[in-house]
LODREN-9025 format. One line per field, with one value per residue (C-alpha): residue number from 0; x, y, z. Coordinates in Angstrom, 3 decimals. Example, Ala and Ser with C-alpha at 12.3 -4.5 7.8 and 13.67 -1.06 7.14 Angstrom:
2
seq <- 0|1
x <- 12.300|13.670
y <- -4.500|-1.060
z <- 7.800|7.140
***
This chain:
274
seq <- 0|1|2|3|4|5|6|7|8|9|10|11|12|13|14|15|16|17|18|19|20|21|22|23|24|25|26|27|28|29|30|31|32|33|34|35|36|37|38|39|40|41|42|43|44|45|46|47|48|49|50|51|52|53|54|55|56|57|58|59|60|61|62|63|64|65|66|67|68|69|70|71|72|73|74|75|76|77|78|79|80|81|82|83|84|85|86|87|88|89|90|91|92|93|94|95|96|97|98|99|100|101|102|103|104|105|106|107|108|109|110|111|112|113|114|115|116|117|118|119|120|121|122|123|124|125|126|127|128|129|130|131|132|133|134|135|136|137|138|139|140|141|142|143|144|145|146|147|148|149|150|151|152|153|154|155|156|157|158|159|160|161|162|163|164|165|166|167|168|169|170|171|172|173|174|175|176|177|178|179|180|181|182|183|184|185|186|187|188|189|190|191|192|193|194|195|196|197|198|199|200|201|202|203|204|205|206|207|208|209|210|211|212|213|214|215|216|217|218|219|220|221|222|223|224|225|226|227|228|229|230|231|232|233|234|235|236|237|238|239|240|241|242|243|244|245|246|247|248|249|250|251|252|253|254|255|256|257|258|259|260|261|262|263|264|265|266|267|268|269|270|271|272|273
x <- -107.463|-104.928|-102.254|-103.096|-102.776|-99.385|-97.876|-98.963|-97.419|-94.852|-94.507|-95.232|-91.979|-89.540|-87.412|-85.417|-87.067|-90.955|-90.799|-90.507|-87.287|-88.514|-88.585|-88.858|-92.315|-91.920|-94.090|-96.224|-95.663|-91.875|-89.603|-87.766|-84.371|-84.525|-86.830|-89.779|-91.058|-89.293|-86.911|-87.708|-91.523|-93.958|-95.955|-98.299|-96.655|-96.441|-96.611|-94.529|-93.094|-91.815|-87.410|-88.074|-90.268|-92.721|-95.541|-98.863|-100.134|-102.499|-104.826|-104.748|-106.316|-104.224|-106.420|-104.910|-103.749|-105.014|-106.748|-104.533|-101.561|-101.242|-104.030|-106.790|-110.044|-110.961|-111.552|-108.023|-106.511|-105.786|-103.743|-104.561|-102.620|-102.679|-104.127|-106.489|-105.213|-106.526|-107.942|-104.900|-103.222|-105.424|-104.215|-100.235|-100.540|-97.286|-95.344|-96.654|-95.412|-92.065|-91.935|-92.550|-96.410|-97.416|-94.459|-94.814|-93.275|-95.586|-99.215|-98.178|-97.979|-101.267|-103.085|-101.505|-103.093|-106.439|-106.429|-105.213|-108.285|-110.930|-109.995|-109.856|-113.330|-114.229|-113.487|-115.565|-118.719|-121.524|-123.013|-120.369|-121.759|-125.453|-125.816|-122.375|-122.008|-118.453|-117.469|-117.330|-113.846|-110.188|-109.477|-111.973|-111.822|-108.011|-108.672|-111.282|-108.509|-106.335|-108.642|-109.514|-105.696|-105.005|-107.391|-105.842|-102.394|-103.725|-104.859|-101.434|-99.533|-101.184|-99.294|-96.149|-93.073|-94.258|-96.234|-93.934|-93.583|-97.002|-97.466|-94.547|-96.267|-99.722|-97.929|-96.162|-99.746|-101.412|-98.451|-98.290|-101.825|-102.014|-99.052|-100.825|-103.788|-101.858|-100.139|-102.975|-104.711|-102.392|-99.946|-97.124|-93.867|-91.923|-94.498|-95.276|-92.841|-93.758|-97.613|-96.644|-95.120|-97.717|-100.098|-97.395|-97.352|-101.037|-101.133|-98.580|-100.392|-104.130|-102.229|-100.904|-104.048|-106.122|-103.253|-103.623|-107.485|-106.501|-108.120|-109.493|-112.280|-114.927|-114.221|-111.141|-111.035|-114.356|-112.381|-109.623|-112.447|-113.824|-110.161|-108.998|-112.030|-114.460|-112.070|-113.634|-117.570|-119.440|-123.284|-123.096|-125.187|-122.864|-119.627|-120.747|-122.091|-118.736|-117.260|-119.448|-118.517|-114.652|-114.883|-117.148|-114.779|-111.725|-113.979|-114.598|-110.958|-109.403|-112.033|-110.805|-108.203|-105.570|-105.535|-109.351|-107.606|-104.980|-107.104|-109.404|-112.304|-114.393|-115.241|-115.439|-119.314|-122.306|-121.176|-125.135|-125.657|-124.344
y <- 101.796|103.180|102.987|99.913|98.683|100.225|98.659|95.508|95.404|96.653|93.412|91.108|92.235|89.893|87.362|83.698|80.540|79.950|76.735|76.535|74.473|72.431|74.285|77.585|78.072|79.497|81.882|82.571|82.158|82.615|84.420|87.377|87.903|91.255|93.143|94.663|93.964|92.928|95.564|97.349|97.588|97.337|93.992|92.244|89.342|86.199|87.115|84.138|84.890|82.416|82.204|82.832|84.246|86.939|87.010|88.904|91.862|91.624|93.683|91.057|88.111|86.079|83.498|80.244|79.655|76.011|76.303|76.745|75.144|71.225|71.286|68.559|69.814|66.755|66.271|66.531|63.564|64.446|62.827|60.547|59.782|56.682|58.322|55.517|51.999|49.071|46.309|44.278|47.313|47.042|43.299|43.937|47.237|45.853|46.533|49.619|50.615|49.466|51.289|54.062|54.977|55.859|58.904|62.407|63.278|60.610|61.730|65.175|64.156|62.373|65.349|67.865|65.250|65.308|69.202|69.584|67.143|68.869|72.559|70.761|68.997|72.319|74.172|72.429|72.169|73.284|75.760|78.315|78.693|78.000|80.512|82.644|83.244|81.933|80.858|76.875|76.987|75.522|79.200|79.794|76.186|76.811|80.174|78.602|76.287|79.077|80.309|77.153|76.308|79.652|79.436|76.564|77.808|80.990|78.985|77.168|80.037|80.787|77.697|79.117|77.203|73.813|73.827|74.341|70.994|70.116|74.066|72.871|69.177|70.913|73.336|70.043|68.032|71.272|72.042|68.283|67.747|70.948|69.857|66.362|68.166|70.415|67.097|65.742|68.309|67.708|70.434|69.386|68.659|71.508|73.617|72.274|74.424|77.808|76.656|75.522|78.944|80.967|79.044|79.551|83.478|83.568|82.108|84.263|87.262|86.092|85.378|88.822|90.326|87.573|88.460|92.198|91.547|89.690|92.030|94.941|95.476|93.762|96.090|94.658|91.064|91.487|94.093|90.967|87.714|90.232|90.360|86.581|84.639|86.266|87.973|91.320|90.096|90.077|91.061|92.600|89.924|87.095|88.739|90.180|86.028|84.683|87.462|86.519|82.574|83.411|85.198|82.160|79.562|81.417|82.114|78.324|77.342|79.733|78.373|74.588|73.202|72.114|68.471|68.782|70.610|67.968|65.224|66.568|65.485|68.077|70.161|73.025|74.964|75.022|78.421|79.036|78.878|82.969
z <- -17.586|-19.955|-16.689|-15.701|-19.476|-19.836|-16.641|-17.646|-21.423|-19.306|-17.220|-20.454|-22.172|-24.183|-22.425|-23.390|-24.019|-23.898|-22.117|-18.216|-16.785|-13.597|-10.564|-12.514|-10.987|-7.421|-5.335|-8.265|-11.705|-12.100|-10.822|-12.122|-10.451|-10.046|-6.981|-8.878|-12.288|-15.868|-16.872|-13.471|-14.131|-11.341|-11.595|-9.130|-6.837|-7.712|-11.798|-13.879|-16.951|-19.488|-19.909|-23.527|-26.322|-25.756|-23.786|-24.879|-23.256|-21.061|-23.082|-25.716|-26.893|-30.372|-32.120|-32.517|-35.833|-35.563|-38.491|-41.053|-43.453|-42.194|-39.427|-39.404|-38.583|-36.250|-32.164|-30.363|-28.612|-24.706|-22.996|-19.974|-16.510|-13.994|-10.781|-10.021|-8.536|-10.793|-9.591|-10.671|-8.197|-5.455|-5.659|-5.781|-3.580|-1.854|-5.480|-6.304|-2.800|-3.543|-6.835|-5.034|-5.561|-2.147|-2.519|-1.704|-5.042|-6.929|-4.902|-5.858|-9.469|-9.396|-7.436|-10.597|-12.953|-11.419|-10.771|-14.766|-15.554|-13.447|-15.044|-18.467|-17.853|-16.641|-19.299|-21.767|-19.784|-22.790|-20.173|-20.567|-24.423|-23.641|-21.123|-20.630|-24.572|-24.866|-28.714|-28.841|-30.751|-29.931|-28.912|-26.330|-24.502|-24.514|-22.796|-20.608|-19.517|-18.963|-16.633|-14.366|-14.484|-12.881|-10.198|-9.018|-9.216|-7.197|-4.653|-4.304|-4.344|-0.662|0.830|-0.465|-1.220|0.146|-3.063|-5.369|-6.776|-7.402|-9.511|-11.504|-12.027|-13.118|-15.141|-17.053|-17.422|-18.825|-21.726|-22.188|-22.984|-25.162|-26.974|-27.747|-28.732|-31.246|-32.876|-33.081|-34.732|-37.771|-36.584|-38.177|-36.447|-37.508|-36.336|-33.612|-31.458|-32.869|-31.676|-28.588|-27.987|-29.421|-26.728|-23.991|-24.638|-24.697|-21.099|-19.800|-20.428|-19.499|-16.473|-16.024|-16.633|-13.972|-11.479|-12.042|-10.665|-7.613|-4.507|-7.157|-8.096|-10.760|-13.158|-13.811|-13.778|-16.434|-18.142|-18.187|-19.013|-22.211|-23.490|-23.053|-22.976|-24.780|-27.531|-27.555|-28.366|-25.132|-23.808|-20.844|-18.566|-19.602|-18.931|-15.462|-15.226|-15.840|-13.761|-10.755|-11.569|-10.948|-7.789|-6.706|-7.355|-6.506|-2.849|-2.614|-2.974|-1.359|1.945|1.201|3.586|1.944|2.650|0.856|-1.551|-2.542|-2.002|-5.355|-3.278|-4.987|-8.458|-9.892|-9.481|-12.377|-14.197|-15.277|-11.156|-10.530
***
């Protein structure tokens, strides 16, 4: 709605930096200082906003200008973590111990790593364009990302500030590996920031708009998926398909225990199976 539109620009106004210090992401996204929303607009709980830059309105969707001046057209580089022992591990697991890979601090890393990788496996999963519609472009997958990457962060906002650490860690593995997909792209370096950012923003207010459907109705969070995801070009069946494939998954993890949860003993659901 027109009210609902205006409180979220509202919410998405213009603050500092675009990137995230560590331990910026608490009981939701970030935190403003203040009670209530930005500039003493109302927002949901638990939205983040970045400490810089300007983050889109919710009612919004920017292509990415990865396309254009100094960009290679060619498949993006990701980037790739050590969650998995080696053999050679397996063999020296006293070391690793020592070195401290049996931490809290280090399984939370490798449980971020392995939640980033299942929303970015996720995300480009060819049913989403075979039978949901979605474009096949850097755009989309990067908003399809978005999407999976909130989820998860939705459903570690429940166990409050105990998971604070590992929502800042998958926060880091998501901007890292779009940041290596952007260089590698041909983005060149002095660019590279002003990309980065124009990503950042774009998350921010997907975000918003996901968090604004949180315990509302349908209406809304498909009102939200035609904006982001689908840019505005949508048939009604396959929006109201990946509309019933959110509320799935975000039923599914929100019934996980946590120690399933953390323990990434699971994946995300066939999107074509609504």
């Amino acid at each position: 709605t027109a009210g609902m539109q205006a409180s979220v620009s509202g919410a998405a106004r213009a603050l500092a930096r675009p990137a995230l210090s560590r331990g910026a992401v608490v009981a939701g996204w970030t935190s403003s200082r203040r009670s209530g929303g930005l500039d003493g607009t109302a927002r949901p709980a638990g939205i983040a906003v970045p400490r810089g830059g300007r983050v889109l309105g919710a009612h919004q969707r920017r292509m990415m200008s990865t396309d254009g001046e100094g960009v290679a057209k060619k498949e993006p580089e990701r980037m790739a973590w050590p969650v998995h022992k080696s053999k050679l591990g397996e063999k020296y697991s006293w070391l690793l111990d020592a070195m401290g890979w049996n931490s809290e601090d280090a399984k939370m890393i490798r449980a971020a790593s392995l939640m980033y990788i299942a929303c970015r496996n996720q995300a480009a999963r060819k049913e989403f364009a075979m039978f949901l519609g979605v474009q096949d472009d850097f755009s989309t997958r990067f908003y399809l990302e978005c999407l999976h990457v909130w989820m998860i962060l939705v459903r570690l906002r429940r166990e409050g500030a105990s998971s604070k650490i590992i929502r800042q860690d998958l926060f880091d593995r998501f901007w890292e590996d779009i940041t290596k997909q952007i260089h590698s792209m041909g983005v060149k370096p002095i660019a590279l920031s002003a990309r980065i950012r124009e990503l950042q923003n774009a998350f921010y207010g997907a975000a918003i708009a996901y968090d604004y459907s949180l315990g509302t109705s349908d209406a809304i969070l498909a009102s939200a998926l035609y904006r982001n995801v689908y840019g505005h070009d949508a048939k009604a069946k396959q929006l109201l398909m990946m509309t019933a494939y959110v509320r799935r998954e975000l039923d599914q993890l929100d019934k996980m225990d946590i120690q399933e949860f953390l323990e990434m003993n699971w994946t995300f659901g066939n999107p074509n199976e609504v």
